[in-house]
C-alpha positions as CSV (number, residue, x, y, z in Angstrom):
1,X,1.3,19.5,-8.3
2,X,0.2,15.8,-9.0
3,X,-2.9,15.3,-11.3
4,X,-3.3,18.6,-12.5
5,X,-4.2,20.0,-15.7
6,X,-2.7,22.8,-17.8
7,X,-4.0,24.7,-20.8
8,X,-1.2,27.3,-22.7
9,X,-1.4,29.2,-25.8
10,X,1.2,29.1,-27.9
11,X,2.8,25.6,-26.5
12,X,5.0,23.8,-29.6
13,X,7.9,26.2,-29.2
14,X,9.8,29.1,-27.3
15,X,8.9,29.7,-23.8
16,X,5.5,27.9,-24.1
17,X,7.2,24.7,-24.9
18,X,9.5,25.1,-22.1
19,X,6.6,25.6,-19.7
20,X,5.0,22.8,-21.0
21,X,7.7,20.2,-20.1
22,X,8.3,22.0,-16.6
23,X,5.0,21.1,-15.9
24,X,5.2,17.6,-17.1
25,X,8.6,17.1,-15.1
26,X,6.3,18.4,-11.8
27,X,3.5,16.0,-12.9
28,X,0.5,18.2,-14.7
29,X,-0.9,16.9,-17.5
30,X,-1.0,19.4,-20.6
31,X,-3.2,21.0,-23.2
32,X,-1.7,23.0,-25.3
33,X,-2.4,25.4,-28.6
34,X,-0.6,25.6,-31.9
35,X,-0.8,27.5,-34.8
36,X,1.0,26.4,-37.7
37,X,3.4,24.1,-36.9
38,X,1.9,20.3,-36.2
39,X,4.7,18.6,-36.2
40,X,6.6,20.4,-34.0
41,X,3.5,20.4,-31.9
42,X,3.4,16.3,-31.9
43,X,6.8,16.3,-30.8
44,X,6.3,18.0,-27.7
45,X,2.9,15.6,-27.2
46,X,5.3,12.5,-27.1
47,X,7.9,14.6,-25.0
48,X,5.3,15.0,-22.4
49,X,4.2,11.5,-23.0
50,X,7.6,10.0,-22.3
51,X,7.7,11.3,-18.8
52,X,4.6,9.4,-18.6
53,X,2.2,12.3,-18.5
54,X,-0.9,13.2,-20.7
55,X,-1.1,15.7,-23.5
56,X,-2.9,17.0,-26.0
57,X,-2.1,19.4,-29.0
58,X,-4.9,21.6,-30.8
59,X,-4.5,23.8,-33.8
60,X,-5.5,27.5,-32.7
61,X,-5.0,31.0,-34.1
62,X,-5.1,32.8,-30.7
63,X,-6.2,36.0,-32.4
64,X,-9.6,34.4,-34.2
65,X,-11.8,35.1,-31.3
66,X,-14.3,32.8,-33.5
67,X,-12.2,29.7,-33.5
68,X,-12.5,30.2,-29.8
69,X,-15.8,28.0,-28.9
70,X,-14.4,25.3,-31.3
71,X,-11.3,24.9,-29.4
72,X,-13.7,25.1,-26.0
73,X,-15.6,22.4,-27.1
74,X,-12.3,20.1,-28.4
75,X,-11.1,20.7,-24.6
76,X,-14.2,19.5,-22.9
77,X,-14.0,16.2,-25.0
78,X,-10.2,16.0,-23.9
79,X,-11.0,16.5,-20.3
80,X,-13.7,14.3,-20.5
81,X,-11.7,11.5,-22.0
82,X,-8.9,11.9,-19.2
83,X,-11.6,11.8,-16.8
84,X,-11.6,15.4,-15.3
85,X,-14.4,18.2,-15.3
86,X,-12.4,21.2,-15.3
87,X,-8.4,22.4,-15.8
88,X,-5.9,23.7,-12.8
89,X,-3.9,26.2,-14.9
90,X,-3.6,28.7,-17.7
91,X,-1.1,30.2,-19.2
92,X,-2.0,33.3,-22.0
93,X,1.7,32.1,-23.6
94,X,1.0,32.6,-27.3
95,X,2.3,35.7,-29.3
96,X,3.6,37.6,-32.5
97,X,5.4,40.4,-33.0
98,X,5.5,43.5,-35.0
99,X,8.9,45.8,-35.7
100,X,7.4,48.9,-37.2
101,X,7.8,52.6,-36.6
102,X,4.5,54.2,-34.9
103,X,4.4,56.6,-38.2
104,X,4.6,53.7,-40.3
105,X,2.5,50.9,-38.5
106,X,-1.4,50.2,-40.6
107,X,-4.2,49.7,-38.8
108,X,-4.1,45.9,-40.4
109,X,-0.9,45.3,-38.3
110,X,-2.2,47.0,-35.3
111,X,-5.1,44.2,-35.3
112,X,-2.9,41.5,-36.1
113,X,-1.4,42.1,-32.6
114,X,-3.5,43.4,-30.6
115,X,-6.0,40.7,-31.9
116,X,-3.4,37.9,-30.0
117,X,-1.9,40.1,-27.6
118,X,-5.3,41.5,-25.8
119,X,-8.5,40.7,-27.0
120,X,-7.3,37.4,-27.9
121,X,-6.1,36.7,-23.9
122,X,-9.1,38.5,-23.0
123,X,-11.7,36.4,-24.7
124,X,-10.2,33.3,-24.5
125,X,-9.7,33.5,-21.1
126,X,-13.5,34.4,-20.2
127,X,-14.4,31.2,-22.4
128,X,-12.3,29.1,-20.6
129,X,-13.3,30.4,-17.2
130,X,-16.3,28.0,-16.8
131,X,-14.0,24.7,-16.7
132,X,-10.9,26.6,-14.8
133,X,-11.3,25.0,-11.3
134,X,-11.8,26.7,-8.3
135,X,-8.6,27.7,-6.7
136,X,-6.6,27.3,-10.0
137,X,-4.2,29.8,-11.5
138,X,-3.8,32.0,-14.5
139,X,-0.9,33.5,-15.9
140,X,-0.5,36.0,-18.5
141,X,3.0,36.1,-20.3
142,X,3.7,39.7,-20.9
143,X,7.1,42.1,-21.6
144,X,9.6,43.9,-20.3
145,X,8.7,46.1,-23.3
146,X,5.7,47.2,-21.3
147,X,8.1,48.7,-18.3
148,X,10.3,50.4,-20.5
149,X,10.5,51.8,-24.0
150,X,12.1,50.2,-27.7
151,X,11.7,52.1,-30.8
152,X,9.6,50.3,-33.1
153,X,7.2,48.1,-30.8
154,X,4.6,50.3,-29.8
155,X,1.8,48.4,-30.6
156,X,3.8,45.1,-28.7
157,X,4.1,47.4,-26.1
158,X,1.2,48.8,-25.6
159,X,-0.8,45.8,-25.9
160,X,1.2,43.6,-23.4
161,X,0.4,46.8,-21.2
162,X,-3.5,46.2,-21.5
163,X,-2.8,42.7,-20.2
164,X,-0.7,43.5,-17.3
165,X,-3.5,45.8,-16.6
166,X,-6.1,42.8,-17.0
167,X,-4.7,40.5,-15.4
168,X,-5.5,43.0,-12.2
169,X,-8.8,43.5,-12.5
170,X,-8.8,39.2,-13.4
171,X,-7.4,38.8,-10.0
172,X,-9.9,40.9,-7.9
173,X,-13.2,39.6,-10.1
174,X,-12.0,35.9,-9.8
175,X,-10.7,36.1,-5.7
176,X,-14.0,34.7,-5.0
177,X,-13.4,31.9,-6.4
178,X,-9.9,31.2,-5.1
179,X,-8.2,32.0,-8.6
180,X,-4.5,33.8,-8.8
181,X,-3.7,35.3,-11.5
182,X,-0.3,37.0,-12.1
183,X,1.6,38.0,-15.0
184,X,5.5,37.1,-15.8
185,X,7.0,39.0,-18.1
186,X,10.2,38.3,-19.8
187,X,13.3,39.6,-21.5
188,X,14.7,39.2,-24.6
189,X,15.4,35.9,-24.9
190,X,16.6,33.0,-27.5
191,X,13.9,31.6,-29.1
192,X,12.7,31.9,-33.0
193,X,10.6,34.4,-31.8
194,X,11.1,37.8,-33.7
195,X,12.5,36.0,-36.5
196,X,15.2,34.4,-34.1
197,X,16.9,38.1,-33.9
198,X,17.5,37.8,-30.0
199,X,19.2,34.4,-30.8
200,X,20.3,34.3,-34.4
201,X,21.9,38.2,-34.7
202,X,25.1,38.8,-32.8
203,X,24.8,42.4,-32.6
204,X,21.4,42.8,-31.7
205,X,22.7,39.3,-29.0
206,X,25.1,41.7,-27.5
207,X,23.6,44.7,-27.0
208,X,20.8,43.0,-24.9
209,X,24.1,41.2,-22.6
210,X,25.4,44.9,-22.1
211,X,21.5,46.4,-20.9
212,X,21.1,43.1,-18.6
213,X,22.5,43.2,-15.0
214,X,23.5,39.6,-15.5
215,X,25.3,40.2,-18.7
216,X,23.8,38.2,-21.1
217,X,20.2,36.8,-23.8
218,X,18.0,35.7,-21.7
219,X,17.4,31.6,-23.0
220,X,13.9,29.4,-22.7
221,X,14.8,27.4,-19.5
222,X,15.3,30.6,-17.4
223,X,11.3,31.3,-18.2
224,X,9.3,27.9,-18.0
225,X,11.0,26.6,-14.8
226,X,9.7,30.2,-13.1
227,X,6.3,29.7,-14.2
228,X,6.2,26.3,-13.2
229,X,6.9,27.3,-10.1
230,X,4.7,30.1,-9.9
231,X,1.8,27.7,-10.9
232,X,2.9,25.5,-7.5
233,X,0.7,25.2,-4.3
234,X,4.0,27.3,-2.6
235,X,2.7,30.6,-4.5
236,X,-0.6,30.6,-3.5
237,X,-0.4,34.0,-2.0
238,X,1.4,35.6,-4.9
239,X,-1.9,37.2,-6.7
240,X,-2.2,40.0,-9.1
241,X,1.7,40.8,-9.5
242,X,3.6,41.5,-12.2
243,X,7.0,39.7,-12.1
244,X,9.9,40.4,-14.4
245,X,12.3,37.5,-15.7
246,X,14.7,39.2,-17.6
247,X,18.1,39.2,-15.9
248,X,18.0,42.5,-14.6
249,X,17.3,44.1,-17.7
250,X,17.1,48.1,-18.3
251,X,17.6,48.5,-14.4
C-alpha cells in the first residue's frame, strides 16, 4: 500500500481515527474531515506525521451538501501540493446519531441524519469520484442496526440501510473503472460516539457483552485494522459486500 492516498469523513476520533493511523502504519498518506473538534483533529495530523507519513485535516459538516465543492477544491490544492492527481481510497466514516422513538422523532431530526448518513455519503462521494483513481476503493461505514432491529433508531437504521443498498449499485456503475466498493459495518463499540453510552454506561456495556458471540463492547482497534486491510491490494476481489465487524453480535 506504499504511496497511496486516503480521504475519510469523520477522521479526528472513534473508528475514523483508528482507520486513519492503520493506514499510516501500512504507508498511505491521509486526508481526513472534521467537524468541530480542531484540535483533536491536529493531533491525529502530527500522529500520522510521526510515522513519517502525510496528512491533512479539513473542517467539514458531512451533512451540508453545500460545503461540499469547497472541501473539493481544498483537496485538489492538497493533492496538488503532495504532488498527486487523484486519491486511492475513501472511506464514508463520518456519523451522528439519533435515540428517539419513531412516534416521537421530527422531521428536523430525521434530516439531521439522514442528511450525514445518506445523502451526505451519496453526494459527497459523486463529487469526489472525478479525483478517485482508477482501480481505487471505497468503503462505506454502516451498522449492525441495519441487519437487525433496536428500539429507538429507526431513522439510524434505516438510513445506514440506504447506504448498504448504495454502495451496490456504486459497485456495479464504477466496475468499469476498476473501483471496489464494500461496506463494513460495525457493532456497538467504545468510542464517544452516542454520547460515549457503549463505553461510558455499564449496563447498557453489559448487555451488548451478553448479545455478542464473543462476549464483550466491541473497542476502535477491532474496526480500523479490518478496514485497513480491506483497503489492501489482497482484497481486490472483495466488491460490493457487506461485512459485519461486531463480534458475533445478535447471531
Amino acid at each position: 500500500m506504499k504511496d497511496k492516498i486516503a480521504i475519510i469523513t469523520g477522521g479526528s476520533r472513534g473508528l475514523g481515527r483508528n482507520t486513519a493511523l492503520n493506514l499510516a502504519r501500512r504507508g498511505v498518506d491521509v486526508i481526513f474531515t472534521y467537524r468541530a473538534r480542531q484540535a483533536e483533529a491536529e493531533g491525529v495530523v502530527r500522529e500520522i506525521e510521526q510515522m513519517g507519513r502525510k496528512a491533512r485535516a479539513f473542517r467539514l459538516d458531512t451533512g451540508d451538501v453545500g460545503a461540499f465543492d469547497g472541501f473539493v477544491a481544498e483537496v485538489r490544492k492538497a493533492l496538488a501540493g503532495w504532488g498527486a492527481e487523484g486519491f486511492d481510497y475513501l472511506v464514508n466514516n463520518a456519523g451522528n446519531s439519533l435515540h428517539k422513538p419513531f412516534a416521537q422523532t421530527t422531521e428536523a431530526e430525521f434530516d439531521g441524519i439522514v442528511n450525514v448518513h445518506f445523502k451526505g455519503v451519496y453526494f459527497l462521494t459523486q463529487k469526489l469520484l472525478p479525483l478517485l483513481k482508477d482501480g481505487g476503493r471505497i468503503v462505506n461505514v454502516s451498522s449492525g442496526l441495519a441487519r437487525f432491529s433496536m428500539p429507538g433508531t429507526s431513522v439510524y437504521g434505516a438510513a445506514k440501510g440506504a447506504v448498504e443498498v448504495l454502495t451496490r449499485y456504486l459497485a456495479r456503475e464504477l466496475g468499469g473503472r476498476g473501483i471496489t466498493v464494500n461496506v463494513v459495518a460495525p457493532g456497538a463499540v467504545e468510542t464517544d460516539f452516542s454520547d460515549g453510552r457503549v463505553r461510558d454506561n455499564p449496563e447498557y456495556n453489559r448487555r451488548v457483552a451478553e448479545m455478542t458471540a464473543l462476549g464483550r463492547a466491541g473497542v476502535p482497534d477491532d474496526i480500523g485494522p479490518m478496514i485497513a486491510a480491506l483497503l489492501s491490494e489482497e482484497n481486490r476481489w472483495v466488491n460490493g459486500q457487506r461485512i459485519e465487524v461486531s463480534g458475533g453480535m445478535n447471531l
